[in-house]
C-alpha positions in Angstrom: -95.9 -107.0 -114.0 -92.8 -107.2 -115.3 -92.6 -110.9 -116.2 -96.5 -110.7 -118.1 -95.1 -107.6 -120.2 -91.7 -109.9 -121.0 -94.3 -112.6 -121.8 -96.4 -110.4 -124.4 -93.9 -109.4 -125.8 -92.3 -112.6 -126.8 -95.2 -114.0 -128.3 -95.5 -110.1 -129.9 -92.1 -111.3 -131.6 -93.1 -115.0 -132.2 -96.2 -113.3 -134.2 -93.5 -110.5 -135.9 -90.6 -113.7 -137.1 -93.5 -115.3 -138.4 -95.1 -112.5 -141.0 -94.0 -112.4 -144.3 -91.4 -109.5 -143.8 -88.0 -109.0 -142.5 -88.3 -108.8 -139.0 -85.3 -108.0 -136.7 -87.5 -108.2 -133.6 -87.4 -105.5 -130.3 -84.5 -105.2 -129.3 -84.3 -103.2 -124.9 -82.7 -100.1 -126.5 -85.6 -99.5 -128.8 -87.8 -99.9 -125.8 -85.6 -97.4 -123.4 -86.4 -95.1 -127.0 -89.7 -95.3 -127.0 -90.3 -94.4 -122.9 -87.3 -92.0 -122.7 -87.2 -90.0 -125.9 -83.9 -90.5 -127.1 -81.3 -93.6 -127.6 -79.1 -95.2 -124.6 -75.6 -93.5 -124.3 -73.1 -94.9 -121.6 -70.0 -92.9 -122.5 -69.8 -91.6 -119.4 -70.4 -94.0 -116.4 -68.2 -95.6 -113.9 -66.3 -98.0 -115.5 -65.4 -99.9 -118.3 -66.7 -103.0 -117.5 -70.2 -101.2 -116.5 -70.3 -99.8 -120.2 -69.9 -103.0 -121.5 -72.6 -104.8 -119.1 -74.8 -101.9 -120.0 -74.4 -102.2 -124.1 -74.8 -106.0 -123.7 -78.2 -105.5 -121.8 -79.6 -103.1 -124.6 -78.4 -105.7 -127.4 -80.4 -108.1 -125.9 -84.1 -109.0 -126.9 -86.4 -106.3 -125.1 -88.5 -109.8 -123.5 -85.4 -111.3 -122.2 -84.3 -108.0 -120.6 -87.5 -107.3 -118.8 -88.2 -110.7 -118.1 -85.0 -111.5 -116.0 -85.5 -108.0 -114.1 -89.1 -109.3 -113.4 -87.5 -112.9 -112.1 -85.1 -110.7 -109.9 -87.3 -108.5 -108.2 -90.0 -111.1 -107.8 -87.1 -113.2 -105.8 -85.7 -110.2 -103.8 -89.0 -108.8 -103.1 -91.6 -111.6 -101.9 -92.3 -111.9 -98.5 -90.0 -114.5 -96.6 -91.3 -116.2 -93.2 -89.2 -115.8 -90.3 -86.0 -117.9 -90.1 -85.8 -117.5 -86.4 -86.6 -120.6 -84.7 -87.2 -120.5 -80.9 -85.0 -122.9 -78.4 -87.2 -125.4 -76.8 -87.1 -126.0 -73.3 -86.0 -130.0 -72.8 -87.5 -130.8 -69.8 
């Protein structure tokens, strides 16, 4: 689900860059604005370098950001068959 909605909403800023006014595009913090109510703040979190991961990820395009978290879970979540292989008996 999350992949489609990354999907629509690239072509929903290929349609935007290609009206006739100045389009900045969507960027994830707007998004995060829109469901939450208020803007992104990461003052206080556990470190540094997780401030800094989490600031980059809101700069990003909004399709970019929901399309690599679709990617991920779609990898860690589909169903695997089992790796187990049984010993055969050499007769």
């Amino acid at each position: 689900m999350l992949v489609f909605l990354a999907i629509i909403m690239a072509f929903a800023e290929a349609v935007m860059a290609l009206g006739a006014g100045q389009s900045s595009g969507l960027v994830a913090s707007d998004i995060w604005t829109l469901l939450v109510g208020q803007t992104p703040s990461f003052t206080v979190s556990f470190s540094e370098t997780f401030s800094a991961a989490s600031a980059g990820i809101m700069a990003m395009p909004a399709w970019i950001a929901f399309g690599a978290v679709g990617v991920a879970m779609v990898q860690l979540c589909r169903k695997r068959r089992d790796r187990r292989r049984r010993l055969r008996t050499i007769r």
